[in-house]
Structures are given as structure tokens and as C-alpha cells.
C-alpha positions in Angstrom: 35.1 -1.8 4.9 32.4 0.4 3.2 32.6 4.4 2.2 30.5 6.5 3.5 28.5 6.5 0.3 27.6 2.7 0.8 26.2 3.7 3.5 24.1 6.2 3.2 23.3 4.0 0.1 21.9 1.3 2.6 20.4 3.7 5.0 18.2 4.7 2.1 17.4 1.2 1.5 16.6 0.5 4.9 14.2 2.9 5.5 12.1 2.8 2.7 11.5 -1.1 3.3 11.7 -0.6 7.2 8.5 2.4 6.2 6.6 0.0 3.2 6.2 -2.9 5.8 5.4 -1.3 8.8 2.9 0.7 7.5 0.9 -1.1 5.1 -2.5 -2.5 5.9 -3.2 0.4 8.3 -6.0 1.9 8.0 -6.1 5.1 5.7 -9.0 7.3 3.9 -9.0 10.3 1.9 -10.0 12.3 5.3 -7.4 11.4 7.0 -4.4 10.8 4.5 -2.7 14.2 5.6 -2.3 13.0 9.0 -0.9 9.4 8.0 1.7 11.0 5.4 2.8 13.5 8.2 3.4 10.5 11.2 4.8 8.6 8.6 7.6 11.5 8.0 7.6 12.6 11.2 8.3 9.1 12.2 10.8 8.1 9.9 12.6 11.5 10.2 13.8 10.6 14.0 15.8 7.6 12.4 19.5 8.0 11.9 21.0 9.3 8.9 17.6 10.7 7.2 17.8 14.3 6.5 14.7 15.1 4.2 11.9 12.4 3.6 8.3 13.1 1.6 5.4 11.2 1.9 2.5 11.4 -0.2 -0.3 8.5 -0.5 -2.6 8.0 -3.6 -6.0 8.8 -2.6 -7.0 7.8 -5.9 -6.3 3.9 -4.7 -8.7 4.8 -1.4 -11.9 2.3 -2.4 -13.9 2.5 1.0 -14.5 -1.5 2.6 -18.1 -1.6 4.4 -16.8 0.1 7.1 -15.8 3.7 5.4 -12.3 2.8 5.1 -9.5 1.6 3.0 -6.1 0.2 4.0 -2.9 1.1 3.1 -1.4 -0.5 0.3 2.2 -0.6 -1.2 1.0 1.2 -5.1 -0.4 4.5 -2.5 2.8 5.3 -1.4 4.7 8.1 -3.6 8.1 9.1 -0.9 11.4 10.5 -1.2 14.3 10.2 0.9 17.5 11.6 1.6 19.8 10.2 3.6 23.9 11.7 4.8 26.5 10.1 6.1 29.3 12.0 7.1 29.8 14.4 3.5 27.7 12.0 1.7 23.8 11.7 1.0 21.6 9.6 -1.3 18.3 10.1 -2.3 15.6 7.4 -2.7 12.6 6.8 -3.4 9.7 4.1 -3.2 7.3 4.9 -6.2 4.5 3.0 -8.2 6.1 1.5 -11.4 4.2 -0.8 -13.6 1.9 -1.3 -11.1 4.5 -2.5 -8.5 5.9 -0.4 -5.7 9.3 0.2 -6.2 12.5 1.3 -4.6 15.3 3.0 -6.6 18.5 5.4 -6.0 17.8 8.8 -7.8 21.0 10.4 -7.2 
């Protein structure tokens, strides 16, 4: 059996790599960045468990193909999430760290 903590450890888990992978390679520019970060929240925030998420893309990493675009890749992304389980909550985040994308517990 787990604690409630576990879970809410794997819950965090889950979502992050649930969000990296489903959203990477869609395509994103600097115009329209707002409106990805917000459906990306808004879309993660009607999963179970998640109580608070942020999302914030890179633009910086936004090099335009031919076609005026860029698309998403896994160093934009910059979100933090918190999720609860009964009286218990962890936050988590998926970050850029030497130049990887990264997923770690932060409390």
C-alpha cells in the first residue's frame, strides 16, 4: 500500500511527462505563446489531483522554420505543479537544466 504522499508524488510525475509528450512538436511562435501556455494549464488543470499548474514557454528558443513558425520543444517549457491527495500535495516542476528538460520534486 502507498501514503497519500506517494501519491501525490506520482500524480506530479505523471502529469508533467503526460504534458512534455503530448505537447511537444506542436506548433508555437512568439504571437501565440500566451494562448498555448494557457490550454496547456487549462488542460492539464481538469486532470485529477492537480491543484495549481504554471506554464511558461521560452520564446527565446522560438527560431521561425520557412513557414513563420517554430515547434515546441522540451528546453521551452518552464511549469510548475502542485498536486493533493487527500491532506497531502507535492510540487513539481519540469525545467531546463544543463540544457536538458528536467523533472524534479521541489517540496
Amino acid at each position: 500500500m502507498h501514503t497519500a504522499r506517494e501519491q501525490a508524488i506520482f500524480e506530479a510525475g505523471i502529469k508533467l511527462g503526460a504534458l512534455y509528450h503530448q505537447w511537444v512538436g506542436t506548433p508555437v511562435s512568439p504571437e501565440i505563446a500566451s494562448s498555448l501556455e494557457s490550454a496547456i494549464q487549462k488542460s492539464v488543470k481538469l486532470q485529477p489531483h492537480v491543484e495549481k499548474i504554471r506554464v511558461r514557454l521560452d520564446r527565446s528558443l522560438m527560431e521561425p522554420n520557412v513557414f513563420g513558425y517554430s515547434e515546441l520543444r522540451g528546453l521551452m517549457f518552464d511549469v510548475e505543479i502542485t498536486t493533493r491527495v487527500e491532506e497531502e500535495s507535492c510540487r513539481a516542476r519540469l525545467i531546463r537544466k544543463d540544457e536538458y528538460p528536467m523533472m524534479e520534486i521541489v517540496e
